[in-house]
C-alpha positions as CSV (number, residue, x, y, z in Angstrom):
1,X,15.4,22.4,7.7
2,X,15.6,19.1,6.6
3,X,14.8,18.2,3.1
4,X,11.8,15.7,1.6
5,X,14.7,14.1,-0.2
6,X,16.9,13.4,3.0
7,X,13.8,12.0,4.9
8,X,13.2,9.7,1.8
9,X,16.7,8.7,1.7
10,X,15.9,7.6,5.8
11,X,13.3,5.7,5.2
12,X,14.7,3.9,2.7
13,X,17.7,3.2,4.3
14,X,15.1,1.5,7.3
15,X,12.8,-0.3,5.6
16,X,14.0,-1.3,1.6
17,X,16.1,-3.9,3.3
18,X,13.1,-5.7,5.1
19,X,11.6,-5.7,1.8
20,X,9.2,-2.3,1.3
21,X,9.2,0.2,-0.9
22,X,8.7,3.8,-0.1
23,X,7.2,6.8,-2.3
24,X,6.9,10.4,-1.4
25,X,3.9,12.8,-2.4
26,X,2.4,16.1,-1.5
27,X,-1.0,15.6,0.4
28,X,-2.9,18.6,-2.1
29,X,-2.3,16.0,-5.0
30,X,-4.0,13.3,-3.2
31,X,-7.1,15.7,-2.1
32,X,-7.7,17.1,-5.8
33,X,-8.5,13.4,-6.7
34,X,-11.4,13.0,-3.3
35,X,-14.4,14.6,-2.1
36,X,-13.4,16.8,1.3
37,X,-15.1,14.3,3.4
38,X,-11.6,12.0,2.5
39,X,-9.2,15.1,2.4
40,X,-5.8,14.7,4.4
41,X,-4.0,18.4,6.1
42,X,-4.1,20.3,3.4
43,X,-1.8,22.0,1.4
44,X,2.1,21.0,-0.1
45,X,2.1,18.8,2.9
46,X,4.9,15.9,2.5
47,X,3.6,12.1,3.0
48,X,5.0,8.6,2.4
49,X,3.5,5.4,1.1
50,X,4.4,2.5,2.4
51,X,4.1,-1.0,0.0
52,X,5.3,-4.4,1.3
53,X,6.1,-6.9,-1.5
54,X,7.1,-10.6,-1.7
55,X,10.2,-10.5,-0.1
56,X,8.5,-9.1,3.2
57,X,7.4,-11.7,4.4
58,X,10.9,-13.7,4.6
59,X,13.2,-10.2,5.2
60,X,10.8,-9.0,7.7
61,X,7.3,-10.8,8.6
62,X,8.3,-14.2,9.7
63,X,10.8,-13.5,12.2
64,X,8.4,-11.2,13.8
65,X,5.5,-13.9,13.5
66,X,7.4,-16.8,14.9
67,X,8.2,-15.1,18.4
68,X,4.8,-13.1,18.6
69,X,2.6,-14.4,16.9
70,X,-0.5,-15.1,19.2
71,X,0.0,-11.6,20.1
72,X,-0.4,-9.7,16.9
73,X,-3.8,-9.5,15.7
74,X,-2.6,-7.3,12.4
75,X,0.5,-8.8,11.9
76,X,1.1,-7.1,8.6
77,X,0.6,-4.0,9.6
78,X,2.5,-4.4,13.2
79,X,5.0,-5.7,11.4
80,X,5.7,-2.2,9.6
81,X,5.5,-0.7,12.7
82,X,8.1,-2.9,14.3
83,X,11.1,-2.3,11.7
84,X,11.1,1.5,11.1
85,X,11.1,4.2,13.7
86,X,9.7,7.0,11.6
87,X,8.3,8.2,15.2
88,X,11.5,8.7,15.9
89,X,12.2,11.4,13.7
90,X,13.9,14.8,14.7
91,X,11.8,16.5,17.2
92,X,10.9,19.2,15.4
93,X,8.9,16.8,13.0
94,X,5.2,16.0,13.3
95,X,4.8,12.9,12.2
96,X,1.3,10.3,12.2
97,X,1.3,7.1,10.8
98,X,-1.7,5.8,9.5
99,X,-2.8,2.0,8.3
100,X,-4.4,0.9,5.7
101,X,-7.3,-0.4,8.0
102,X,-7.8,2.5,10.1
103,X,-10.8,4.0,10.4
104,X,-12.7,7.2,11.9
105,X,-15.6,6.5,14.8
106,X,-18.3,6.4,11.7
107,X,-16.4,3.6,10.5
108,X,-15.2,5.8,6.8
109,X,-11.8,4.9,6.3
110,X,-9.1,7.4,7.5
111,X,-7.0,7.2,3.9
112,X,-8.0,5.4,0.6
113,X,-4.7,3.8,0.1
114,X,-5.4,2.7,-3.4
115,X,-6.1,6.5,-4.5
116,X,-2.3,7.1,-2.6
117,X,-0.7,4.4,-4.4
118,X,-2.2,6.0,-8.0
119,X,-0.8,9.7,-6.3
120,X,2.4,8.6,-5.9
121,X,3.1,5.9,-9.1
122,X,3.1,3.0,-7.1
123,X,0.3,1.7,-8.3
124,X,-2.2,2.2,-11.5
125,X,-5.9,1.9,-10.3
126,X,-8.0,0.1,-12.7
127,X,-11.4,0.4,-12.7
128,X,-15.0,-0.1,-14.6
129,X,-18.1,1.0,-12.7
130,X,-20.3,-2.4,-14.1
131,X,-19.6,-5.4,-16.0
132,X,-20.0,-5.9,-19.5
133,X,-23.7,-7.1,-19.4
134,X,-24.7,-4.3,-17.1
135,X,-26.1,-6.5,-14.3
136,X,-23.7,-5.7,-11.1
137,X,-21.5,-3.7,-9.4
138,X,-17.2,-3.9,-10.3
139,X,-14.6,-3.3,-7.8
140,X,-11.3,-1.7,-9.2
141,X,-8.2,-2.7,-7.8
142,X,-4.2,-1.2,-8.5
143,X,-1.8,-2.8,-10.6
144,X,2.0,-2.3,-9.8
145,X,3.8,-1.6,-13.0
146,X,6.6,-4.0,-11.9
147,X,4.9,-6.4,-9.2
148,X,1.3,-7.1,-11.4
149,X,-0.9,-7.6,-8.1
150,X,2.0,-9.0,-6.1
151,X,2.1,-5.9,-3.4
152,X,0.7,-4.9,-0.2
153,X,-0.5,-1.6,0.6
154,X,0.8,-0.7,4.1
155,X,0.3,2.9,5.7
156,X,0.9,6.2,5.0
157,X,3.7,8.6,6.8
158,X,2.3,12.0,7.1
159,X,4.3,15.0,8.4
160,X,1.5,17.7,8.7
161,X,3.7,20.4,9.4
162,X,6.4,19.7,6.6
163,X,5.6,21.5,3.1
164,X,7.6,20.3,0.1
165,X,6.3,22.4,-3.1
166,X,9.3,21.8,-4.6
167,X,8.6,17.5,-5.0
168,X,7.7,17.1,-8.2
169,X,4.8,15.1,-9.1
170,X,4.8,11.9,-10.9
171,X,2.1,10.9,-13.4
172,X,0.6,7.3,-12.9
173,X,1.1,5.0,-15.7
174,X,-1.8,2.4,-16.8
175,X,0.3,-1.1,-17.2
176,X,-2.6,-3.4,-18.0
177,X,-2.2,-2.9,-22.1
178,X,-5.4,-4.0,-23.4
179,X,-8.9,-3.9,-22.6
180,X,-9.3,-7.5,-22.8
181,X,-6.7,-7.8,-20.4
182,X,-7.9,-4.7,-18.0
183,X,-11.7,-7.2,-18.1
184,X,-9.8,-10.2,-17.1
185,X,-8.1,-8.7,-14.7
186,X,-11.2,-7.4,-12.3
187,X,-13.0,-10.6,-13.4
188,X,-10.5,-12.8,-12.0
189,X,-10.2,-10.4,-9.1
190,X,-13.9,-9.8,-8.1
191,X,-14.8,-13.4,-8.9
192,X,-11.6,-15.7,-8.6
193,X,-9.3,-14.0,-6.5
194,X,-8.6,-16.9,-4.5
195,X,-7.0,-18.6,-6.8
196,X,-4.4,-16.0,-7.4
197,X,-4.4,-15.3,-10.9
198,X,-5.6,-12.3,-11.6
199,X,-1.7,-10.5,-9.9
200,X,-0.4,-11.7,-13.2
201,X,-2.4,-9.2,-15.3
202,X,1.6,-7.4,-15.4
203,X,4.3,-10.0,-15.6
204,X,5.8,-9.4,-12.0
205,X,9.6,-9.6,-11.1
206,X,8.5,-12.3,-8.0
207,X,5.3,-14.1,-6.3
208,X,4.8,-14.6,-3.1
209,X,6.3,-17.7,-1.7
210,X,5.5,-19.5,1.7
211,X,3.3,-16.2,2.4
212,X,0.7,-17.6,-0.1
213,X,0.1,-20.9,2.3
214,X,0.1,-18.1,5.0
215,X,-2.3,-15.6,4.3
216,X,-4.5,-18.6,3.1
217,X,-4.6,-20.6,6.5
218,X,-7.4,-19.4,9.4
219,X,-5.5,-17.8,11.8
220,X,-5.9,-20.1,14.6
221,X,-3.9,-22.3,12.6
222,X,-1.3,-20.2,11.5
223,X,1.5,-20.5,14.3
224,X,1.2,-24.4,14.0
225,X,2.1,-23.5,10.3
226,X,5.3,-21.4,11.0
């Protein structure tokens, strides 16, 4: 049988060079952490996340955009797709890949990616459930512990029929230090996130670069852009 840390070492090997990072977890220790109306297959079962960074967009995103473009309506996400073949796998693997953005018929999403990325150390989820006066509802958000808000959450690999009790867990690691800095932080991203600021709650290693002017242009106007 092939071991979790082989398949890790594969994915790697695809997709760290077209700028993502990849973590492994067992399913169960996402599931303890939701209601079973959110549960994944259940049990020891091996997954991947799947986070895109800055350097994404030049190692992998803009070639892909520039010949396809007006064919992508994701182009993130197809762009993950495109540059790894985890479907490729050894046959005797079950693999599913599932977006961020996917969702069941009733429209509930089909993973909570910001409850993976807390699973697996990615990312530390920071959240209040009202602001300070009491008057409105907070949305958390996850803070990478090297990349401050300057990630992407992609997709998650699953392989329902491959059990890996033997990965051992990692414990997620709150990197905003203070609780002034944890307010500012959903502040500036429930209120002013487009101006950027609140991804340098954690000093990151890099920013996004011509991907900023990117992501902020409508689409129809983004293949003039490129």
């Amino acid at each position: 049988p092939i071991a979790w840390a082989e398949l890790k070492q594969e994915m790697e090997d695809t997709l760290c060079s077209f700028g993502f990072e990849v973590y492994p977890f067992q399913v169960a220790w996402y599931n303890e952490l939701l209601s079973p109306a959110f549960h994944l297959p259940p049990g020891p079962t091996l997954a991947f996340q799947v986070l895109s960074t800055p350097a994404t967009f030049d190692q992998a995103l803009k070639t892909l955009l520039r010949a396809h473009l007006q064919l992508l309506t994701r182009p993130v996400d197809q762009c993950v797709a495109y540059h790894h073949h985890v479907k490729e796998s050894p046959p005797e693997l079950q693999v599913e890949v599932v977006a961020d953005c996917e969702v069941h018929p009733n429209q509930s999403p089909e993973i909570l990616a910001q409850t993976a990325a807390q699973v697996v150390e990615a990312a530390y989820y920071q959240d209040v459930e009202t602001d300070p006066s009491g008057t409105k509802h907070i949305l958390g958000v996850c803070v990478h512990p090297q990349r401050g808000g300057w990630f992407a959450i992609q997709e998650v690999v699953l392989l329902p029929e491959k059990e890996v009790p033997d990965l051992p867990p990692r414990e997620p690691r709150d990197c905003v230090p203070t609780r002034a800095d944890l307010a500012a932080l959903l502040e500036g991203f429930n209120f002013h996130w487009c101006d950027w600021t609140y991804q340098d709650t954690v000093t990151p290693q890099e920013h996004y670069s011509e991907q900023r002017a990117y992501f902020s242009t409508p689409h129809s106007q983004q293949l003039a852009l490129l």
